[in-house]
N, C-alpha and C positions, 0 to 999 in steps of 0.2 A: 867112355864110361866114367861118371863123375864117383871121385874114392871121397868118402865119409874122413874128415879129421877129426871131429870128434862126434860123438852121440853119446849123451846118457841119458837113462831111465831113472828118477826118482819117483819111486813109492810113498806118497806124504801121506803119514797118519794122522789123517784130518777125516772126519766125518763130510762124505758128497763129493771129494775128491779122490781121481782113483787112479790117472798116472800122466805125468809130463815128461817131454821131452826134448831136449834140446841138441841140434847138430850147425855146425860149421862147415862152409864150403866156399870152396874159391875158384876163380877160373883167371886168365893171366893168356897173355898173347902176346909174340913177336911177329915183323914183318914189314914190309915197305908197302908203301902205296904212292901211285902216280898220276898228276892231277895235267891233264892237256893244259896247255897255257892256249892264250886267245889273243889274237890279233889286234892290231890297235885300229881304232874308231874315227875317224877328223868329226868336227863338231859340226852341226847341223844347224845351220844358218838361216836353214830354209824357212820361215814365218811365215807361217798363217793366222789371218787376222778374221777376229770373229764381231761382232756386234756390241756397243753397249748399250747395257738396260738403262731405262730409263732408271731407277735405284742405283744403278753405277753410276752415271751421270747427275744426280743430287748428291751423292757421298762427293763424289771429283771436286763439284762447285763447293762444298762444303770444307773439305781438305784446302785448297788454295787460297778459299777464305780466311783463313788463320794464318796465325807467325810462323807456322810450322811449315806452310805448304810450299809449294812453288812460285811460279811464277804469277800467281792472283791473275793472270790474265782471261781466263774462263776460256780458251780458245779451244776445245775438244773438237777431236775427229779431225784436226789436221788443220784448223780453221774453214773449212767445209762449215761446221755448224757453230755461231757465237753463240755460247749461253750466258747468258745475264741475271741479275737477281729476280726473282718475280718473275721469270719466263718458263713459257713451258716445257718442257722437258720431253725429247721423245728419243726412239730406239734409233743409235747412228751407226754406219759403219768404224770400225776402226781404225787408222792409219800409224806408219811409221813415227810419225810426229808425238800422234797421242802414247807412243809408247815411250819415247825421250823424255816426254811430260813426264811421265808418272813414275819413267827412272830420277827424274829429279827431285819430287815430290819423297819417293823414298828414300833416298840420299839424305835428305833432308832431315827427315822423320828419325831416321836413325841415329845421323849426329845428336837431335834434341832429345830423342832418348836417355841418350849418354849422359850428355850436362846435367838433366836433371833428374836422372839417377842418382848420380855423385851429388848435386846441390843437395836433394834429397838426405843422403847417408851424412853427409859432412853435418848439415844440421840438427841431423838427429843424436851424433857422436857429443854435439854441442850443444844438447838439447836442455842444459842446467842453464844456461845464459841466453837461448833463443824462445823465441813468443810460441807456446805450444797450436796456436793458430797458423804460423808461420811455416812450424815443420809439419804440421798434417796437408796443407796447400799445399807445398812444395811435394810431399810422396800421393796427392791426387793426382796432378801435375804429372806424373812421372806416370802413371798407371793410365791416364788418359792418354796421351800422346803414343804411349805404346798401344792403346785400341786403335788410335788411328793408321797406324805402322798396321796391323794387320787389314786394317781396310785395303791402303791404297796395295796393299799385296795380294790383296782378293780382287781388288779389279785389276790389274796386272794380267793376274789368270782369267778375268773374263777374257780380255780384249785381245791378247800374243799368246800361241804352242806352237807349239814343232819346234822349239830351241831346244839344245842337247850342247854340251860342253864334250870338249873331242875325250876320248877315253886312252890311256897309253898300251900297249903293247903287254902281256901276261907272259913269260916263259914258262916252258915246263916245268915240273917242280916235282921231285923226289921226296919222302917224307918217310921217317921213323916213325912205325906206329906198334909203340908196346902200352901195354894196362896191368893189373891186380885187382881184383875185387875180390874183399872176402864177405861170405852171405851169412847171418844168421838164422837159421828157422826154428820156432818152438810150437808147439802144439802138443795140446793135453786133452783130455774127457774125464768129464768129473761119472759119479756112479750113476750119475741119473743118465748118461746118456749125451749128453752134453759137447760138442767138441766146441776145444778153443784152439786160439793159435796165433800168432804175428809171424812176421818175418822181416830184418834189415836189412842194409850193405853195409859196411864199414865207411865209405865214403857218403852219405847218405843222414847216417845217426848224429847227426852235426844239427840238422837242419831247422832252423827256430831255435840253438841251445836247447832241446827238450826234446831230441828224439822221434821227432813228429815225420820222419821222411819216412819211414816205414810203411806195412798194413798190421791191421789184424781184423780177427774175425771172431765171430759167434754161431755154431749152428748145431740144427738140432732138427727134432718134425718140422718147428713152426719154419723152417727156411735157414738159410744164411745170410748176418748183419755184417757187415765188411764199413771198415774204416780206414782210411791213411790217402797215400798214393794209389790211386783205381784206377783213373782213367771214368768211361761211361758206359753205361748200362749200352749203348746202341756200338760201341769199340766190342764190350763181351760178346756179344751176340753174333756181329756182322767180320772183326776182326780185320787182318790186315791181308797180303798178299805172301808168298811165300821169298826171302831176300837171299843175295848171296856177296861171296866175299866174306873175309878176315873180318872187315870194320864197321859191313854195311851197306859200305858206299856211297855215303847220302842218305841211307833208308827210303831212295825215292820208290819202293814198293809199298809204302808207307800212305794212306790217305790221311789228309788230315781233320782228325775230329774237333771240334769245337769244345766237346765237354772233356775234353782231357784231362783238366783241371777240376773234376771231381771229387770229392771225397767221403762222402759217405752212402754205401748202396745196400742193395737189399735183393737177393734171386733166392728160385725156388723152383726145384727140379724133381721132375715126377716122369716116370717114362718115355726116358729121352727126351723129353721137353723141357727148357726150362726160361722162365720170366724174371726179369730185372729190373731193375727200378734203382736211380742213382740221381744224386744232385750236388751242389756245392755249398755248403751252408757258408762260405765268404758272401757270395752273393744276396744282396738285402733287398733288391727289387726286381721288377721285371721277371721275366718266364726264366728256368734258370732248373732244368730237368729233361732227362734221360729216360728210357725205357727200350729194352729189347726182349727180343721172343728168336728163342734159336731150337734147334731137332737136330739131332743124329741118332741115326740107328742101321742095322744090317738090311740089305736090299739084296737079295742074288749073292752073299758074298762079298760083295762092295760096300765101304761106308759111305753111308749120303749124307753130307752135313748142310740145312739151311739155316741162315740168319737174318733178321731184320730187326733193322732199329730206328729209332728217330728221336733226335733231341731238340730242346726249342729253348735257345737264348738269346733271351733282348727281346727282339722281334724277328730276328734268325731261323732258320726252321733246318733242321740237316737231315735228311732220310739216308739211309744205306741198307743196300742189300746183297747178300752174297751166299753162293752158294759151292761146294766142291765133293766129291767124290774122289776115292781113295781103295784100291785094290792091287794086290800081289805086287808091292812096292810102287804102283804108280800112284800119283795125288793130282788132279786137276781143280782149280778155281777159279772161279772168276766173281769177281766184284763190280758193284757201282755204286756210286755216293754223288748228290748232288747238294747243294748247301745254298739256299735262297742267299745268305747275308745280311737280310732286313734291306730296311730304309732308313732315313735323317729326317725329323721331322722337319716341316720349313721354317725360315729364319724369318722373321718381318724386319723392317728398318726398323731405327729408334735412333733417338738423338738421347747423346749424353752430356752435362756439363764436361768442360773442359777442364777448370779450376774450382775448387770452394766455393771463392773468392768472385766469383763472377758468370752472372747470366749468359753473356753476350758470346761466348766463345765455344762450341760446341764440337762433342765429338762422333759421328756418324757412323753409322754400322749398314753396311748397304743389304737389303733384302735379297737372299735366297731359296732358290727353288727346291723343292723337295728331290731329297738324292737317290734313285735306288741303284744301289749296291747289284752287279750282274751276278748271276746262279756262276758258284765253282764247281763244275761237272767232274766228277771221277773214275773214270772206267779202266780196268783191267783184267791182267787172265795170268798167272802163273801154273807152271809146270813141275813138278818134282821126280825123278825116278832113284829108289833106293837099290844096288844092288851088292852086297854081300857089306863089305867096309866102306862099298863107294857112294855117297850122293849127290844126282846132277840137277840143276837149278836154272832156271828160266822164269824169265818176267815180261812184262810189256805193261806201262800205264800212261794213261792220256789225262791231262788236267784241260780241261775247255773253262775259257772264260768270254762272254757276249760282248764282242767288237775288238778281240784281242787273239792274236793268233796261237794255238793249241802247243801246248807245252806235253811236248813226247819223254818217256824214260823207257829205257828196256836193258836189262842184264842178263847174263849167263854168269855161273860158278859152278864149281864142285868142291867137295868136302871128304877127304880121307878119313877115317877113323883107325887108327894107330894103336888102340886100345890106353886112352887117357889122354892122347894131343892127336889133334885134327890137323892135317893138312890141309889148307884152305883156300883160292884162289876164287878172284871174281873179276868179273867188266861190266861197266856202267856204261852206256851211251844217256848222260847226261843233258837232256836235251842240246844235242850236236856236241856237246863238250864227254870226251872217253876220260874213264876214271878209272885205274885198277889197281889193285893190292892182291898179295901173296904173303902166305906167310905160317906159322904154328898157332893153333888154341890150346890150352893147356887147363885140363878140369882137376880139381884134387877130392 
């Protein structure tokens, strides 16, 4: 039971205002939590060697060609295929050879970064005594050579994967997990009818120097205008999973929304129904909005709560839907969220001068293929039963990603209530890695 530190009511004798109020509250927790440590990895040597584009194979020839590159010999694909100036270019296999290549090619690239970074800055420090012709070649110079660094780094990843660096060995790990937060809430109604309101944390009202980590709101008939930290119109609607544990856990009963980063929305609730609408006004382009539709009402006795929502940014699209019931202390949910991700559009090649100062030395950008990003599928089902001071807690969530193997989470907890601190214990099976904490919450 959360105790009121402060509350008061002022009466302001102002004409259209007719009462505010303001309270304080904090919540504070001690406890340990323990994190499985994980095994150590040996590094994956195993190479697989994939094809290069003919675009990969113009950019190669074009890199070697230069001061920057390697060894100018054109010898790609292991010497299997000589490419030459003027010759035609076609799709080769990759070999070990071509991958030494183009570690040396890089090697290279990077040291000429460096030089003429530093040439670059030194010049410019010097820039009262040196030819202002001189110091802008010199910082093109620098800015070229590093395009070309991400070339030969992009065909890299054409041609070699399956390399993995060995990973060391995790112990277990024990952890102190204590907090404080103390809340603000205000909220008033003027005499028309009116309500207003915000709310902070104390760790939070920092944020921009100007207070902005907060919300507030505006509502009345026409609906409720909401500002600050939101979250999205398809989070209100559709909502999370039910967590447990002192800390959380990870919060992996958590989906994650795309419009989190919201700020300003707008619902409107009429017989259990109610519609939202929410967007980011940082965002200056592209799709960059929210909307959800949620119901709850009495059924037999039972509360039946539905949500759906859907937001679209960039070219992203996220739908979630969820639904749960709730009678004589039990609560059932389940959830699903899927999130397209979008696409990249494709890259075309282009050549770029290398220097100001000169035609002849070029910097290449090798052509790629349009990317699409795989659907991150969300499914899950939590359990709650309340009985007297006691609450016990269950979860289970699946995150599915297309050509990647399915990332599982599932907990159990329970929660005393003590009258003002909670007893609270949880376990995470963290996809195969156990996570647990024990410990007091403490509400004021």
């Amino acid at each position: 039971m959360k105790h009121t530190l402060l509350a008061t009511t002022a009466l302001v004798a102002m004409t259209g205002a007719a009462a505010a109020e303001v309270t304080v509250t904090a919540t504070a927790r001690v406890g340990l939590r323990t994190t499985e440590g994980t095994a150590a990895v040996g590094a994956n040597v195993d190479r697989e060697y994939g094809q290069i584009s003919a675009a990969g194979l113009a950019a190669w020839l074009a890199l070697e060609a230069t001061a920057f590159g390697g060894s100018n010999s054109a010898d790609t694909a292991g010497g299997t295929t000589t490419i030459t100036n003027g010759a035609t270019l076609t799709t080769v296999d990759a070999v070990a050879l071509d991958v030494q290549e183009i570690d040396n090619i890089i090697h290279n690239l990077e040291a000429a970064t460096e030089a003429a970074i530093e040439a670059a800055n030194q010049s410019g420090t010097a820039a009262a005594t040196t030819d202002s012709a001189t110091v802008d070649s010199l910082s093109h110079v620098a800015a070229d050579i590093a395009t070309q660094l991400a070339t030969a780094r992009a065909i890299r990843g054409e041609i070699v994967s399956g390399e993995s660096a060995a990973v060391a060995a995790v112990a277990d790990m024990t952890d102190a997990v204590n907090r404080v937060r103390v809340s603000f809430g205000m909220s008033g109604e003027t005499d028309s009818g009116i309500a207003y309101g915000a709310s902070i944390r104390a760790d939070n009202s920092g944020v921009g120097a100007s207070g902005t980590g907060g919300s507030q709101y505006v509502s009345g008939a026409f609906g409720k205008i909401k500002m600050g930290d939101l979250g999205g119109a398809d989070k209100d609607a559709a909502g999370h999973l039910a967590g447990v544990g002192l800390t959380g856990l990870g919060d992996h009963n958590e989906i994650q929304y795309q419009a989190a980063t919201h700020n300003v929305g707008y619902e409107y609730s009429a017989s259990g129904v109610t519609f939202g609408y929410s967007q980011n006004t940082a965002v200056r382009t592209g799709s960059n909005s929210a909307m959800g539709l949620a119901y709850s009402g009495d059924m037999g006795g039972a509360t039946i709560s539905v949500g759906v929502g859907q937001s679209k940014l960039g070219t992203a699209t996220q739908t979630t839907m969820s639904a749960s019931v709730s009678s004589g202390g039990f609560t059932l949910k389940a959830l699903t969220s899927s999130n397209d991700n979008g696409t990249t559009a494709a890259v075309t090649g282009q050549a770029q001068d290398l220097a100001a100062d000169s035609d002849d030395n070029e910097a290449y950008v090798a052509a790629a293929a349009e990317i699409n990003h795989a659907d991150l599928d969300s499914t899950g089902i939590s359990v709650s039963y309340a009985m007297d001071a006691l609450t016990m807690t269950a979860f289970t969530l699946t995150e599915s990603v297309a050509g990647e193997a399915d990332a599982d989470f599932s907990g159990f907890g329970f929660a005393y209530d003590m009258g003002g601190v909670h007893l609270k214990a949880g376990v995470v099976d963290n996809n195969d890695q156990q996570i647990i904490d024990f410990g007091l919450s403490f509400s004021f």
